[in-house]
C-alpha positions as CSV (number, residue, x, y, z in Angstrom):
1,X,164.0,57.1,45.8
2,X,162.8,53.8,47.0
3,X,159.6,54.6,46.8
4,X,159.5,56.0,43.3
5,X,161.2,52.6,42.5
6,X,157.9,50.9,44.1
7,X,156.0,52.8,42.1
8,X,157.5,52.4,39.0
9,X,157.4,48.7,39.8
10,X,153.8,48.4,40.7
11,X,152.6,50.1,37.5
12,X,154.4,47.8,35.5
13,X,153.5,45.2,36.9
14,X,149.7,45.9,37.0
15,X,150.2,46.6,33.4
16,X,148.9,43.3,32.2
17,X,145.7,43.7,34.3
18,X,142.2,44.5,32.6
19,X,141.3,48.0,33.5
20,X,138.4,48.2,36.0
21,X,135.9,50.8,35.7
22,X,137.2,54.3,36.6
23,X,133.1,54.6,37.8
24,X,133.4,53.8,41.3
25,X,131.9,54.0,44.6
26,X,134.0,55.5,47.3
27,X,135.7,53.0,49.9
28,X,133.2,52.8,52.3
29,X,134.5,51.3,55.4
30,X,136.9,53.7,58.1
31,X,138.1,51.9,60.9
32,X,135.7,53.5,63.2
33,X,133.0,51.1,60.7
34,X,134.6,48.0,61.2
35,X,136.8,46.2,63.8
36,X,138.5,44.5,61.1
37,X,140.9,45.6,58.3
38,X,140.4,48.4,56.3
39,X,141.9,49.4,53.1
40,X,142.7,52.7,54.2
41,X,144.3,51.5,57.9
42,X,145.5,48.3,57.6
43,X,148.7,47.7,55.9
44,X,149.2,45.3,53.2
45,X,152.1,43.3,55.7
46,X,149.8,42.6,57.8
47,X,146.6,41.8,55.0
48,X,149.2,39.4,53.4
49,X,150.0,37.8,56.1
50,X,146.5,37.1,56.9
51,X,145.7,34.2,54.1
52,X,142.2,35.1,54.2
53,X,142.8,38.9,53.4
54,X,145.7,37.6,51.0
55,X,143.1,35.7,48.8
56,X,140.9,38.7,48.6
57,X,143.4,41.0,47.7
58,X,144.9,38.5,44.7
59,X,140.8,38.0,44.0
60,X,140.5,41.6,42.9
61,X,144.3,43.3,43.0
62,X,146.3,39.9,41.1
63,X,149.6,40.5,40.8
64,X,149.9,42.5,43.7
65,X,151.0,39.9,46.0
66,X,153.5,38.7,44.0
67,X,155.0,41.3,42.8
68,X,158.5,41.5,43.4
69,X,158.4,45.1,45.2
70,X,156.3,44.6,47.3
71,X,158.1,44.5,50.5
72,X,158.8,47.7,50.1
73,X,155.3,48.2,50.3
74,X,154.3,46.6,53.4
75,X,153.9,49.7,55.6
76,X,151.4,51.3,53.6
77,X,147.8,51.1,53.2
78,X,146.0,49.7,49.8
79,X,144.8,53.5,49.8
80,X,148.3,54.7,50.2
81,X,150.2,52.5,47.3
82,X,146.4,53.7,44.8
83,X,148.5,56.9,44.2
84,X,150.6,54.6,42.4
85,X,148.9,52.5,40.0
86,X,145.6,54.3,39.9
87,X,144.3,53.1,36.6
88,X,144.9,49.6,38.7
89,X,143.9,50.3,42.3
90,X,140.8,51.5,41.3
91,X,138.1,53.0,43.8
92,X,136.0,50.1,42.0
93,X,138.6,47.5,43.0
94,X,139.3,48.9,46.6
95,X,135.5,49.2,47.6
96,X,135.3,45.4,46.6
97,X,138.6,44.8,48.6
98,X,136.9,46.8,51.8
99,X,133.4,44.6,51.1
100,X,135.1,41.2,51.8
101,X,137.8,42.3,54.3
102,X,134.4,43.5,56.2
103,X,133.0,40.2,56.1
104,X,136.0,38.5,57.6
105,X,136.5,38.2,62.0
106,X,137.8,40.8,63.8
107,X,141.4,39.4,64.5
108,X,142.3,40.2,68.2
């Protein structure tokens, strides 16, 4: 029920957002790729906590960060929480996402 909550939540409040391009590349990186975060492995705690990963993910997902739900979503993936908000967690927007967490250090 929670998670339906999340959902709900999410969706509204990537409502506001302009719509990316549905026309996307595929995520690229898998975690045997990179020996940083992934969009598909990492979970958005622990890319929030990270202010680095946190700026990218407000760059090209705004209003994710601060949405009021979103504790409930920090033990899932940015792939995971696209099933809720699709039209707003694009491929487009994660394949971006993926393109600058790549280009951050490995943390340790």
């Amino acid at each position: 029920m929670k998670l339906v909550g999340m959902a709900l939540g999410l969706a509204v409040a990537f409502a506001p957002m302009a719509a990316e391009a549905q026309a996307a590349a595929p995520v690229a990186a898998t975690p045997s790729a990179t020996a940083g975060y992934t969009v598909t492995e990492t979970n958005i705690g622990t890319l929030l906590d990270d202010p680095a990963a946190k700026a990218i993910i407000d760059k090209y997902l705004p209003g994710l960060s601060t949405n009021p739900q979103i504790d409930m979503a920090r033990s899932m993936s940015l792939k995971t929480v696209q099933q809720y908000a699709p039209d707003k967690i694009t491929d487009e927007a994660l394949s971006k996402v993926q393109t600058d967490l790549s280009k951050l250090p490995a943390k340790k």
